[in-house]
C-alpha positions as CSV (number, residue, x, y, z in Angstrom):
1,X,131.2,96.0,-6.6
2,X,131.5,93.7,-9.4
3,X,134.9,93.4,-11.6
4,X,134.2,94.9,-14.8
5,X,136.8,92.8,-16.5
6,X,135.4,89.8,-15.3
7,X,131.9,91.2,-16.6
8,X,133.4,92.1,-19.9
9,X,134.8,88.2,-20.6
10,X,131.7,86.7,-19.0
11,X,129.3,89.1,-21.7
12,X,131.4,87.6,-24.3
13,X,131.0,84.0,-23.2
14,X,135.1,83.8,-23.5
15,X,137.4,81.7,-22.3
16,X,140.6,82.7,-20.3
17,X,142.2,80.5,-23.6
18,X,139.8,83.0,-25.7
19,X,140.7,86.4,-24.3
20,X,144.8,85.5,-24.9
21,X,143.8,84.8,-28.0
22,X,142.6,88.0,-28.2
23,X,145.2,90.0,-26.7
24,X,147.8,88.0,-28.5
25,X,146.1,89.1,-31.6
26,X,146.0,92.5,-30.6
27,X,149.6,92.8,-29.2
28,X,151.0,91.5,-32.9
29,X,154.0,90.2,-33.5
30,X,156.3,93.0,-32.5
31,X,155.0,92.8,-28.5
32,X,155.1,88.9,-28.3
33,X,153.0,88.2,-25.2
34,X,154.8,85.6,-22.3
35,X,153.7,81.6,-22.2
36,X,149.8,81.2,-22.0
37,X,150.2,79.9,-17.9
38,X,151.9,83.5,-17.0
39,X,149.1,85.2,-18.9
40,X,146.5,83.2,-17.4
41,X,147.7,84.1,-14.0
42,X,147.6,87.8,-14.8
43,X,144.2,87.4,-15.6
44,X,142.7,85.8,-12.2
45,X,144.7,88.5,-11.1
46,X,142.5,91.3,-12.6
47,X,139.1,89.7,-12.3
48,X,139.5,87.8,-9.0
49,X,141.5,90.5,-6.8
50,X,141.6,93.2,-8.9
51,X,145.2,93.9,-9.4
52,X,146.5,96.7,-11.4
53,X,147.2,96.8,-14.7
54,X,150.1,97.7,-16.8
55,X,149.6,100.5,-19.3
56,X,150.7,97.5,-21.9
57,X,147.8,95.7,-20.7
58,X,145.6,98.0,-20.7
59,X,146.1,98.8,-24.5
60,X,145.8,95.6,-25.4
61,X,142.5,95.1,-23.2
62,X,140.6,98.0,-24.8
63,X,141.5,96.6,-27.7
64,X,140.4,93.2,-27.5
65,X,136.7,94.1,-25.8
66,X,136.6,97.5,-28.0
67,X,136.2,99.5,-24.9
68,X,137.6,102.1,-23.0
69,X,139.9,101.7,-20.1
70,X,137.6,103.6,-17.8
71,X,134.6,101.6,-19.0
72,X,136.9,98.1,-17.8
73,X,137.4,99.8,-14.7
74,X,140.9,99.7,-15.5
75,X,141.7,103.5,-15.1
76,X,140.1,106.1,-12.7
77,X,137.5,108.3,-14.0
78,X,139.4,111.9,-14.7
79,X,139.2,114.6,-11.9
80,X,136.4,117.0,-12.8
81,X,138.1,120.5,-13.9
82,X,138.6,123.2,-11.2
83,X,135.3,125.8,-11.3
84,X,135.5,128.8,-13.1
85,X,135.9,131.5,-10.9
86,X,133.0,134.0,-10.7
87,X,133.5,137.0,-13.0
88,X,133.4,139.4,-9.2
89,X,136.2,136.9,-8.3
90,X,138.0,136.8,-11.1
91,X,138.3,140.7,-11.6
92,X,139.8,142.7,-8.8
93,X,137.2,144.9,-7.0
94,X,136.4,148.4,-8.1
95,X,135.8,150.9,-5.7
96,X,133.5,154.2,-6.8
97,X,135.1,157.7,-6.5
98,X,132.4,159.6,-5.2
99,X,132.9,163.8,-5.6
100,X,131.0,166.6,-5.2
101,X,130.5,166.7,-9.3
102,X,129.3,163.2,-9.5
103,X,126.5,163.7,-6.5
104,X,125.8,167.3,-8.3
105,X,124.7,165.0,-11.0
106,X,122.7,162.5,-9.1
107,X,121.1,165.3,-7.8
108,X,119.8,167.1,-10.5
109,X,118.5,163.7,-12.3
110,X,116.6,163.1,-9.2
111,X,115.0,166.8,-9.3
112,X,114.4,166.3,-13.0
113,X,112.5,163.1,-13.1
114,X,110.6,165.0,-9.7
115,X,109.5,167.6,-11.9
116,X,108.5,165.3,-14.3
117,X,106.2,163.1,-12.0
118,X,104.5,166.2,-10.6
119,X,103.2,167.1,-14.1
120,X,102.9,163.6,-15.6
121,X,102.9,161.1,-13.1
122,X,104.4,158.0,-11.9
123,X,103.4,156.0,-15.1
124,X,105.8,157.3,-17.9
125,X,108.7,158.0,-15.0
126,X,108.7,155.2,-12.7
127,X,111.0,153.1,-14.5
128,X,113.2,155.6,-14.9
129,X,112.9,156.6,-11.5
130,X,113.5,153.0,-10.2
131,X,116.6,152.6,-13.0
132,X,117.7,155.5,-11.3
133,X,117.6,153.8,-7.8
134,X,119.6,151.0,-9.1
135,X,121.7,152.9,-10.3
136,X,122.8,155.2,-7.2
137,X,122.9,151.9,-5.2
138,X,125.5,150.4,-7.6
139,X,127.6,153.0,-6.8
140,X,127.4,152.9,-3.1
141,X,127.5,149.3,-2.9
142,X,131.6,150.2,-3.7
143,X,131.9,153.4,-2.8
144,X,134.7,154.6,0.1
145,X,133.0,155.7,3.2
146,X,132.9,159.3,4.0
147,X,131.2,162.8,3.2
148,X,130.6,162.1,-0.5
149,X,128.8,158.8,0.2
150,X,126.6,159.7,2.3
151,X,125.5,162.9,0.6
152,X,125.1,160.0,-2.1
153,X,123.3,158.2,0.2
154,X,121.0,161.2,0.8
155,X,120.0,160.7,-2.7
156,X,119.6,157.4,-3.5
157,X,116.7,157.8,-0.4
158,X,115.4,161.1,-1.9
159,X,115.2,159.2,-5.3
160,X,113.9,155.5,-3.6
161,X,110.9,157.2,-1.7
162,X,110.0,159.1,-4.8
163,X,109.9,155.6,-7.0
164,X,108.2,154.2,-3.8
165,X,105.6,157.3,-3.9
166,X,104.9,156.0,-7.8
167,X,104.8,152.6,-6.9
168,X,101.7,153.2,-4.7
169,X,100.5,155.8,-7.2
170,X,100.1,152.7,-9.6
171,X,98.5,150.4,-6.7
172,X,101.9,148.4,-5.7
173,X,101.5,148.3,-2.5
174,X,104.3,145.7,-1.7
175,X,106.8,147.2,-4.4
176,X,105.9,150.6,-2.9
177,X,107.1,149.2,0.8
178,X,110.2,147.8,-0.8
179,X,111.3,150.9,-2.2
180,X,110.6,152.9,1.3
181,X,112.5,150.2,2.9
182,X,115.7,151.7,0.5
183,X,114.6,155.1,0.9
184,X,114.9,155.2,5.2
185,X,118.1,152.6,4.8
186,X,119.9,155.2,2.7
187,X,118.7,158.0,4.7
188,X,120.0,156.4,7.9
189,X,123.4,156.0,6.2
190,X,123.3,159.4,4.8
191,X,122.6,161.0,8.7
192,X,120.1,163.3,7.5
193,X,117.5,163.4,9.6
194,X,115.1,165.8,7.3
195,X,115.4,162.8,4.7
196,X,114.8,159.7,6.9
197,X,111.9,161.7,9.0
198,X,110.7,162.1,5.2
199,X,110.8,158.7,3.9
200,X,109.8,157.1,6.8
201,X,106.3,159.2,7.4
202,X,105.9,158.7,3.5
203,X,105.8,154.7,4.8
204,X,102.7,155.1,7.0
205,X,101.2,155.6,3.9
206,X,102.2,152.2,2.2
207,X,100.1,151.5,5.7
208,X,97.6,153.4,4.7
209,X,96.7,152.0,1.6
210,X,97.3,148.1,3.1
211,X,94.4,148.7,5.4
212,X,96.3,149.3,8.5
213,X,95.3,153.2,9.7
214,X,96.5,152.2,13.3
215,X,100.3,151.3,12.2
216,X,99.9,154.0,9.3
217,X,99.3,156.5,12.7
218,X,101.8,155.3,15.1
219,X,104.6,155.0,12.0
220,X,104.3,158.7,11.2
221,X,104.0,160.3,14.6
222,X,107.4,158.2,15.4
223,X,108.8,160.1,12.2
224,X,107.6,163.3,13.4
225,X,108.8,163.0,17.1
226,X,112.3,161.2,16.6
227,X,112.5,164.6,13.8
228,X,111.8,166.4,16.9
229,X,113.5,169.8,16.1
230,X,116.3,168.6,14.0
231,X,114.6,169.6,10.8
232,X,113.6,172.6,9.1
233,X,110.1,174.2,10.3
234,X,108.6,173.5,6.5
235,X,109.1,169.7,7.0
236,X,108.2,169.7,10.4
237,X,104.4,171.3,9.3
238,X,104.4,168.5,6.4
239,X,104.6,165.7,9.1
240,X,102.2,167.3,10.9
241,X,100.0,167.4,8.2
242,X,100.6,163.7,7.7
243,X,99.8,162.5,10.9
244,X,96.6,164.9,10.5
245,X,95.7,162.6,7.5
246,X,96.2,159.4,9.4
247,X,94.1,160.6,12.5
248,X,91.3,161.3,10.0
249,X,92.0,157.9,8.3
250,X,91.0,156.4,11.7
251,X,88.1,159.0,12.2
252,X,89.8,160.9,14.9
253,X,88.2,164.4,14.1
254,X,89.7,166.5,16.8
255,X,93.3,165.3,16.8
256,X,93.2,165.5,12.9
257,X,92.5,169.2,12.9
258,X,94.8,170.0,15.8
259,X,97.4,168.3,14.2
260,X,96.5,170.6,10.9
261,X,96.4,173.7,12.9
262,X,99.9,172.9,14.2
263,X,101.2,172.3,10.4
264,X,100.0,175.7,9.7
265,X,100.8,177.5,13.0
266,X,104.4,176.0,11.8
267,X,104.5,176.9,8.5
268,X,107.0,179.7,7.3
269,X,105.8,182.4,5.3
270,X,108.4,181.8,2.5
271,X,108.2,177.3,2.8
272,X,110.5,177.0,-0.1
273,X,113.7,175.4,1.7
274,X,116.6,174.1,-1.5
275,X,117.5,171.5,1.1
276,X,114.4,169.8,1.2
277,X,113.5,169.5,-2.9
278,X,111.0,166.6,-2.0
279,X,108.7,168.6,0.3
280,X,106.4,170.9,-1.7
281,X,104.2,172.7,1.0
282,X,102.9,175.9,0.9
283,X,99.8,177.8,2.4
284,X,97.6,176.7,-1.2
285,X,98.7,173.0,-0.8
286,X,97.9,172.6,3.3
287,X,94.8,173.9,2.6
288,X,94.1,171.1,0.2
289,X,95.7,168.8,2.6
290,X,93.2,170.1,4.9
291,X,90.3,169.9,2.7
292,X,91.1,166.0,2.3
293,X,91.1,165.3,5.9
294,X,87.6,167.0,6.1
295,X,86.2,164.7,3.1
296,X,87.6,161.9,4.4
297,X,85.5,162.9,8.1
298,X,82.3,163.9,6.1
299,X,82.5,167.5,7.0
300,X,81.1,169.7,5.0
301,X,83.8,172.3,5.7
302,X,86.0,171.1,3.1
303,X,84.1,172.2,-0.1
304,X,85.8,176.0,0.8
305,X,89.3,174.8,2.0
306,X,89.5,172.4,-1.4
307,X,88.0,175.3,-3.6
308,X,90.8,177.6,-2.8
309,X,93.5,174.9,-2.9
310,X,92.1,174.1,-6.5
311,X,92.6,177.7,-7.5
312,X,95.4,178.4,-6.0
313,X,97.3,175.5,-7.5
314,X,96.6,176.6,-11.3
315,X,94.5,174.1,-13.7
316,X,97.0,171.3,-15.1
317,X,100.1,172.2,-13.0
318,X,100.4,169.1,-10.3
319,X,98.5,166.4,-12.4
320,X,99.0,163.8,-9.8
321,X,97.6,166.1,-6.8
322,X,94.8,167.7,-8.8
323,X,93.1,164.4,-9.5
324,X,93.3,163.9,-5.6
325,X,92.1,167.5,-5.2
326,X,89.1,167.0,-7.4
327,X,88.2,163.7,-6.3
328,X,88.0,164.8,-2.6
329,X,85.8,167.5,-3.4
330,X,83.8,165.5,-5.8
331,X,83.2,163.9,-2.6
332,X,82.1,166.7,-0.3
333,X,80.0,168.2,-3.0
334,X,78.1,165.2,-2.8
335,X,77.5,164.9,0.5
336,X,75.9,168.0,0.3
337,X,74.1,167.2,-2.4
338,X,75.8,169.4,-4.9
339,X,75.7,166.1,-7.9
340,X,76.1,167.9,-10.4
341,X,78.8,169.5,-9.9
342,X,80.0,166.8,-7.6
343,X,80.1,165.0,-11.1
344,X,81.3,167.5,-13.0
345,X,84.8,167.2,-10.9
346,X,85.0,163.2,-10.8
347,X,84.7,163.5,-14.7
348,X,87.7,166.4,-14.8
349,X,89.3,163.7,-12.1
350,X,88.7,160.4,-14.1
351,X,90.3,162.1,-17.3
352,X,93.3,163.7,-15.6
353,X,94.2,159.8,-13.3
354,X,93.9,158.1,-17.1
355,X,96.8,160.8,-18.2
356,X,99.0,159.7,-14.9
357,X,98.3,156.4,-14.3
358,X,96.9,156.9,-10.9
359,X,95.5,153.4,-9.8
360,X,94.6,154.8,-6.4
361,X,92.7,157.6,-7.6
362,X,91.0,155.6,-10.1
363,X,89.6,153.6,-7.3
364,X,88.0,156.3,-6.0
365,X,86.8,157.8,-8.7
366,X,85.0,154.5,-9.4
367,X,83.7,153.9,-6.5
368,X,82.1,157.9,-6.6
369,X,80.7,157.7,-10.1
370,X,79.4,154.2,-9.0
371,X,77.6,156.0,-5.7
């Protein structure tokens, strides 16, 4: 590497006589400078073998090439500063308190927003079901193990497979498998196996919708047998129900309806269970479930199993599953060649999926109008 002292004198066509000049001149009379021959020696010094230099010299240098003592190569470049430590490093760690008031809490803003989605839909709530998510995960991510965490746990996958439920409303398909993905994590942590039975089934349907009926199928009927008997009787009809829907998805008549008459051969009489808020599944609401699977096949046997869900559920109550309702029986209507009416319900349909933001319904409403 070339001696930058050397290439300072040599850019300034100076002689060794010319640079003591120089540093002579810059020194003053007050810091007299030793004979020219001792200077001179100094200098090959520097510029031939690159000895050190005296902080003296090194004033007097910079002076007399008007440059900086790092820029003669006469002093090391300064040591970059340390790295600020990382605000998580810098701060000592936090760890949440979970108690039984703050999951009461958690809870009932999970139930609310519910609520809210069943009459509005996923549009207006899923960001604040997704803030939600984030924000139960937060806590977790610090939280001290034990009973309270994982009853937090419980509902952080309650409250993911809901935001995951609105993601596919809207036609997410891959946000809608991120958010299951949270939702059977938590539930694992949480050891309830009602909730992870829950989530994951709800994930064949993420399947579903990807054009994959054969993973959708074999996804919830593992859900339903790992839940074996460890769950209440209302949950066990619902994934019964579910894999009912995915047998019909892949145009399995038979095992579709026995898989329906075993979700209503299990069904309580009284299927409202507190400890299972996300399951809503009464005799009204299986019969709908069953009315789908019979569109979906083409038989014609839905038009009275859909008819009585409708009126049983109450004009304007569920927006989210009436659209669905209506657009399946839109759909049997017209394949017995009911069109008027048929049309009559993909209208009610198409104006109830523009009030929740139902992508996926819209799609089919489309596609029925369009037929």
């Amino acid at each position: 590497m070339p001696n930058r002292l050397a290439q300072a004198r040599a850019e300034r066509k100076w002689t060794q006589a010319q640079l003591i000049h120089e540093l002579r001149r810059a020194a003053g009379t007050k810091n007299p400078l030793p004979p020219d021959e001792s200077v001179k020696r100094r200098i090959a010094m520097w510029e031939n073998k690159g000895g050190a230099v005296s902080p003296f010299y090194r004033d007097l240098l910079c002076k007399a090439y008007r440059r900086s003592a790092i820029e003669l190569g006469i002093a090391d470049e300064p040591a970059p500063p340390p790295p600020a430590p990382a605000l998580d490093d810098a701060l000592p760690l936090a760890f949440t308190r979970l108690d039984p008031g703050v999951v009461t809490l958690l809870r009932d803003h999970t139930q609310s927003i519910r609520l809210l989605d069943r009459r509005l839909g996923g549009a207006l709530t899923f960001k604040q079901t997704v803030a939600h998510v984030e924000q139960i995960d937060g806590l977790l991510r610090h939280a001290l193990p034990g009973a309270h965490r994982e009853a937090a746990a419980d509902e952080l996958g309650q409250a993911a497979a809901l935001a995951g439920w609105q993601a596919l409303d809207s036609g997410d398909v891959r946000e809608a498998w991120r958010l299951h993905e949270i939702a059977t994590a938590a539930a694992r942590e949480s050891g309830q196996a009602a909730g992870l039975a829950y989530a994951t089934a709800q994930q064949g349907y993420v399947l579903l919708d990807a054009g994959q009926p054969d993973d959708a199928h074999a996804l919830i009927a593992r859900a339903r047998t790992q839940a074996g008997s460890a769950v209440p009787s209302v949950l066990l009809a619902w994934l019964h129900a579910a894999e009912g829907e995915s047998l019909a998805a892949l145009g399995r008549r038979d095992g579709a309806l026995r898989a329906l008459d075993a979700a209503a051969d299990l069904l309580p009489n009284d299927a409202q269970d507190d400890s299972l808020p996300y399951v809503m599944l009464g005799a009204g609401h299986l019969a709908r479930w069953r009315g789908h699977c019979l569109a979906r096949l083409g038989d014609g046997g839905a038009i009275d199993d859909l008819t009585s869900a409708l009126h049983a559920m109450g004009e304007g109550q569920y927006g989210r599953a009436e659209v669905g309702l209506r657009v399946d029986l839109a759909l049997a209507l017209a394949a017995r060649g009911d069109i008027g009416d048929s049309q009559a319900h993909a209208r009610r349909a198409a104006e109830l999926a523009g009030r929740t933001g139902s992508v996926r319904q819209r799609r089919r409403i489309a596609q029925l109008l369009a037929a």
